[in-house]
C-alpha positions as CSV (number, residue, x, y, z in Angstrom):
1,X,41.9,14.2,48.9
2,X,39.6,12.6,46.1
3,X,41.3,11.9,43.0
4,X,38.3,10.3,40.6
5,X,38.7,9.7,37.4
6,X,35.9,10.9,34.6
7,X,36.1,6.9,33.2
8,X,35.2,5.6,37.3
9,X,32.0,7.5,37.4
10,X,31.0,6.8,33.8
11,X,31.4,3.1,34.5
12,X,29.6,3.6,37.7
13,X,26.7,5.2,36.0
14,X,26.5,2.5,33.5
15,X,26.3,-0.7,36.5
16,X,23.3,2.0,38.0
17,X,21.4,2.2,34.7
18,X,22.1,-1.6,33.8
19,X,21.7,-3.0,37.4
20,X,24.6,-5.5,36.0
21,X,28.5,-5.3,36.0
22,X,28.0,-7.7,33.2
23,X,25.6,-6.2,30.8
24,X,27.5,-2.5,31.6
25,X,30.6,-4.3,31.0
26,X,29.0,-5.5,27.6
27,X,27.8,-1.7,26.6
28,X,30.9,-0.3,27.1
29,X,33.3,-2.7,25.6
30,X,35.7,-3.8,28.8
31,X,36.3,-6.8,30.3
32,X,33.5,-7.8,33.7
33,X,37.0,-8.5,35.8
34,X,38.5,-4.7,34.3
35,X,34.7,-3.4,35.2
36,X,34.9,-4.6,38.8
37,X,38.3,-3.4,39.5
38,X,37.0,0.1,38.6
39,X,34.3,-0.2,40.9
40,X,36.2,-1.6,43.7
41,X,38.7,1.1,43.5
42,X,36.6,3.7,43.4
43,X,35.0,2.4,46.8
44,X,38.1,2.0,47.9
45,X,38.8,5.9,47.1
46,X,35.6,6.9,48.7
47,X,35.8,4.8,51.4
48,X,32.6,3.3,51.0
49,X,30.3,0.4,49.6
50,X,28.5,1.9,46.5
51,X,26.9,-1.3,45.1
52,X,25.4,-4.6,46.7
53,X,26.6,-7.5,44.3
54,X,24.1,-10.2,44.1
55,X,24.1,-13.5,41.4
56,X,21.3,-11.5,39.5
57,X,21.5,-8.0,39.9
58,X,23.6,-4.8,41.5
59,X,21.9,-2.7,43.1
60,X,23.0,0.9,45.0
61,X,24.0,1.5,48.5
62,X,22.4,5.0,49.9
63,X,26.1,5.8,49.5
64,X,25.7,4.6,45.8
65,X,22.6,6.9,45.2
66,X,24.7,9.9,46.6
67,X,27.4,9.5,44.2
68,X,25.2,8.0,41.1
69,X,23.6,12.1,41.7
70,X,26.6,13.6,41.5
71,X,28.1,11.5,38.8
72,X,26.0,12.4,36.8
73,X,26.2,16.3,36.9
74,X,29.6,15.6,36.8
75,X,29.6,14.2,33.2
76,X,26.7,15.9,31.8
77,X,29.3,19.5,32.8
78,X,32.3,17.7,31.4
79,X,30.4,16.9,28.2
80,X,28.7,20.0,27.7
81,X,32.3,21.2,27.9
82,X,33.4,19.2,25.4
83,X,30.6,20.5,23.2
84,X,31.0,24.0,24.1
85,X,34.5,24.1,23.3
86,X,34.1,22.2,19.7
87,X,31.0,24.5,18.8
88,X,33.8,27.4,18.9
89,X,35.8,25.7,16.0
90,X,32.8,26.6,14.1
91,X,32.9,23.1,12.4
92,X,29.9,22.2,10.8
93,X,30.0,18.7,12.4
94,X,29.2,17.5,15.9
95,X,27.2,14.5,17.6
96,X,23.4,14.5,18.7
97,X,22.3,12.2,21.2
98,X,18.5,11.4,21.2
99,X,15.9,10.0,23.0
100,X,12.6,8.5,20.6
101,X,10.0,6.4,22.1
102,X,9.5,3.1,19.7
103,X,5.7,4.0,18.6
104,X,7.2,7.8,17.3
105,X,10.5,6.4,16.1
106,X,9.0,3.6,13.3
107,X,6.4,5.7,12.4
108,X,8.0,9.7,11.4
109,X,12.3,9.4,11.4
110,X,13.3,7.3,9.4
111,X,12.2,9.7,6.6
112,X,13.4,12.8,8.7
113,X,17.0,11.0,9.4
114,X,17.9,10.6,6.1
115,X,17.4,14.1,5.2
116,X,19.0,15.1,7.8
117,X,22.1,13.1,7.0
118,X,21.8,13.9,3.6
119,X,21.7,17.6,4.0
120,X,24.5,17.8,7.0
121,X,26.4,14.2,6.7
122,X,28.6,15.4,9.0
123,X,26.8,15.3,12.5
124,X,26.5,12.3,14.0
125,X,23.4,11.0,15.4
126,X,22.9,8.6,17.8
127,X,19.2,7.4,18.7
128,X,18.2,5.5,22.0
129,X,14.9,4.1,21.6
130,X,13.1,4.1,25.2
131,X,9.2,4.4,26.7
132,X,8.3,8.3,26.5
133,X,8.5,8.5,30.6
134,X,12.0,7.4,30.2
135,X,12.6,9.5,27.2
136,X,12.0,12.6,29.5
137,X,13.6,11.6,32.9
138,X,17.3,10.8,30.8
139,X,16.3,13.9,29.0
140,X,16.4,15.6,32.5
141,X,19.5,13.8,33.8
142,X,21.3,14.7,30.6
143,X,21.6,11.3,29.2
144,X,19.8,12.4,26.0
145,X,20.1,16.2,24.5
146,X,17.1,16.0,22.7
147,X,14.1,13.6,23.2
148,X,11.1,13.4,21.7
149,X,7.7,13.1,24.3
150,X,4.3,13.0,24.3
151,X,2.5,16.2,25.8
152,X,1.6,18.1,28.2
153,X,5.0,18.2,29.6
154,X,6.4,20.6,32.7
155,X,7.5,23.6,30.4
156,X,8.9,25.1,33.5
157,X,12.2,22.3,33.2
158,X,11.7,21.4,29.3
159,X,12.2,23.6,26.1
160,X,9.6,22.4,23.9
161,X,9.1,22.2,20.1
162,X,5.9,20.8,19.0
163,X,6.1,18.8,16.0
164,X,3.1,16.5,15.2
165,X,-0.5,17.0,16.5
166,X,-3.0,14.3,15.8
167,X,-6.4,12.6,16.5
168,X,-6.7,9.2,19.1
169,X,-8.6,6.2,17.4
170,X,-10.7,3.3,18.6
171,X,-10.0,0.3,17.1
172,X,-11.6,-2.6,17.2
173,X,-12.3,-6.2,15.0
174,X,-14.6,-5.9,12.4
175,X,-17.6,-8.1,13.8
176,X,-17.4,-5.6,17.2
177,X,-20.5,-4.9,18.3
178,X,-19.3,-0.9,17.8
179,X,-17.9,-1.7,14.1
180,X,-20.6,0.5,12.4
181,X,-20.5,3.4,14.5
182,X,-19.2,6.5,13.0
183,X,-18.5,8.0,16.2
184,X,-18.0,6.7,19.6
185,X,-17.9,8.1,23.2
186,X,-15.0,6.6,26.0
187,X,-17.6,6.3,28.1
188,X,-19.3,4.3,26.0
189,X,-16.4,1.7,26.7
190,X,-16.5,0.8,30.5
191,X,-17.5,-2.6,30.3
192,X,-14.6,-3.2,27.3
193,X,-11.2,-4.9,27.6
194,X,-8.4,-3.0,26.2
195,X,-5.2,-4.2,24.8
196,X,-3.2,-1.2,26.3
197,X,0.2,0.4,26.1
198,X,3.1,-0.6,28.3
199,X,3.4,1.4,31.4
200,X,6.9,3.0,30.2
201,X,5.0,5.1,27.8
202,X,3.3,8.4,28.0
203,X,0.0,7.3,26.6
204,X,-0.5,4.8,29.2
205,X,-1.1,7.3,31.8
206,X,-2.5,10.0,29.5
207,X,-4.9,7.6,28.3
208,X,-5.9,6.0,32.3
209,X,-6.3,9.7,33.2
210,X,-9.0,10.4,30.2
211,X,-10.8,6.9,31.4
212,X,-11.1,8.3,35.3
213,X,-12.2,11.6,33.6
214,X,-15.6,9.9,32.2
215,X,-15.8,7.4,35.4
216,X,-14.0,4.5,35.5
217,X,-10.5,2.3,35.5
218,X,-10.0,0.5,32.1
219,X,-10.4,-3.2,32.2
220,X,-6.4,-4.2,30.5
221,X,-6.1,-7.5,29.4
222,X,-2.8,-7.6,28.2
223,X,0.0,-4.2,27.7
224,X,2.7,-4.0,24.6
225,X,5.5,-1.6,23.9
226,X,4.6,-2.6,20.0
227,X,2.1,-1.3,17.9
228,X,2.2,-4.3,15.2
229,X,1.3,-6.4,18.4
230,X,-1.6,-4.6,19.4
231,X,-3.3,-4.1,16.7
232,X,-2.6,-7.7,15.4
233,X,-3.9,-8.7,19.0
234,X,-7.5,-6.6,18.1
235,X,-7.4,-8.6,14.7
236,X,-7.6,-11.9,16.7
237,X,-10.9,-10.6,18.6
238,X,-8.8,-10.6,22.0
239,X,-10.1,-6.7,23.1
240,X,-9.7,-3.2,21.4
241,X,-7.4,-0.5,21.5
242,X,-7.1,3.4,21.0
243,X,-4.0,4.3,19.0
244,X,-2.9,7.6,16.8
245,X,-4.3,8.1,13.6
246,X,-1.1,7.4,11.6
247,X,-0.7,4.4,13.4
248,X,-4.1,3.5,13.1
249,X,-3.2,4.0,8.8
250,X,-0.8,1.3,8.8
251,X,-2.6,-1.1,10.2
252,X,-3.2,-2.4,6.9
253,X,-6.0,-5.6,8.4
254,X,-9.5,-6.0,6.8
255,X,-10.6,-7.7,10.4
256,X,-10.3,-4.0,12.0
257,X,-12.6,-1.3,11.9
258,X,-11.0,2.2,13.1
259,X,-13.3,4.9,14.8
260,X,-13.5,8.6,15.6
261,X,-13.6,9.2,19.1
262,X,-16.3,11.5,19.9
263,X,-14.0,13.1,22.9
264,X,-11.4,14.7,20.5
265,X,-8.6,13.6,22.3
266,X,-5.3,14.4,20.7
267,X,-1.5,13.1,20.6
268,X,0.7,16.3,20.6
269,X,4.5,15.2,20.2
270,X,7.5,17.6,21.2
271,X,11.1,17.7,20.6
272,X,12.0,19.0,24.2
273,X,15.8,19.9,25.6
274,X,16.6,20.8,29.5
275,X,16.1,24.5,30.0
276,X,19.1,24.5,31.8
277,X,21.4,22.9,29.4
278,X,23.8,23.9,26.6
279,X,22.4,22.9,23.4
280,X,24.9,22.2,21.0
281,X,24.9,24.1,17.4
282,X,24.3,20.5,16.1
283,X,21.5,20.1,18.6
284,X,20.2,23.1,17.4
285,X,20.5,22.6,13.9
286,X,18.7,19.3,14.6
287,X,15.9,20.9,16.2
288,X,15.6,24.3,13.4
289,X,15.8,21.2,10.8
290,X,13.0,19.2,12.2
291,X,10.8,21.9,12.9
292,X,10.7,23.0,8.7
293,X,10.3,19.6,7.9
294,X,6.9,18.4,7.5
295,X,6.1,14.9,9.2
């Protein structure tokens, strides 16, 4: 007879995410020697080696994959729970837990977090910035309640709630042979190299798929998770890039021209919940909030 404790798994679900007793140990505030003793009695309970410690990482046995599954249904039931049962109080107070990926976070919440605060300072919320692939799959696992992703999305597993809708732009440095064009086509850009998007974000693959669509693979000579970066980069004369328009009006650089694609293709962001989850009255007063509120 199994007797886990909640605290076990949610340490053991921390070492998967990490791949590191040590930084795990470091998010959640124990001791590395307290950490391991958790771990080693709970393969002692199961009878069964759940993690391969290495000098530089700690990875999961097949045994480990098994339970990392369950574990995490397990605490995404007890804390939906938890939830559940402090919705009934009918407190106007509770805790949000949110997925943003760093290009959507710098440029629209900041402005929408403060009034959000400001108008119901008692719900807490906490923000995990991560790449938008990531943003959906802990979305899906129930890491996150609410994330925000770039679409198209599988509606058939994700609520959605569209929130911003917006133009792609070329950019490129001001003495590019395309810097006087008013309009431009992708295909016009085969022979081009591209300071891209890391792959951990949506647009990278959204972006790939459009280049395929007109013929071809994009020639990347260097990826970034920060916008600053690349566009800086395109200042220097090092490639171009193709960013959202309100990205694209920040980049306050007289060495870059910014053109219209002639392909229309748009970035459609979401606020998006599992379809199968409880969504707290916080949650939901996050998402009713957000959608009124012009970005």
């Amino acid at each position: 007879m199994f007797s886990l404790e909640l605290r076990q798994l949610r340490l053991f679900i921390e070492v998967a995410k990490h791949k590191s007793i040590t930084k795990a140990a470091e998010n959640m505030h124990i001791s590395q020697p307290a950490l391991s003793k958790s771990l080693m009695a709970l393969e002692d309970e199961l009878g069964m080696k759940l993690i391969i410690r290495t000098n530089k990482t700690s990875d999961l046995t097949d045994a480990g994959k098994v339970v990392l599954e369950y574990a995490l249904r397990m605490t995404v039931l007890v804390d939906e729970m938890k939830t559940t049962l402090i919705d009934m109080t009918n407190l106007s107070r509770g805790q949000i837990n949110i997925g943003l990926p760093p290009f959507i976070g710098s440029l629209f919440f900041p402005r929408v977090m403060a009034k959000f605060h400001h108008a119901f300072p008692n719900i807490e919320l906490n923000i995990t910035e991560y790449g938008g692939a990531r943003v959906v799959k802990s979305v899906e696992e129930g890491e996150f309640e609410l994330g925000v992703a770039v679409l198209p999305i599988d509606e058939q597993q994700f609520s959605v709630y569209p929130i911003v809708e917006e133009e792609m732009r070329l950019v490129v440095y001001k003495d590019h042979h395309l810097s006087d064009r008013v309009e431009v086509e992708l295909k016009e850009l085969r022979e081009e190299e591209f300071i891209f998007y890391h792959e951990e974000f949506a647009l990278n693959q959204i972006m790939r798929n459009h280049f395929i669509a007109v013929g071809f693979e994009p020639k990347i000579l260097f990826k970034s998770s920060q916008w600053d970066l690349m566009t800086e980069m395109v200042a220097a004369n090092l490639g171009i890039t193709i960013l959202p328009q309100s990205i694209c009006n920040r980049a306050f650089n007289s060495d870059l021209q910014v053109i219209k694609l002639q392909d229309n293709i748009m970035w459609k962001l979401a606020v998006i919940t599992k379809k199968d989850r409880y969504i707290s009255n916080a949650g939901r007063t996050f998402i009713d909030f957000i959608l009124k509120e012009p970005l």
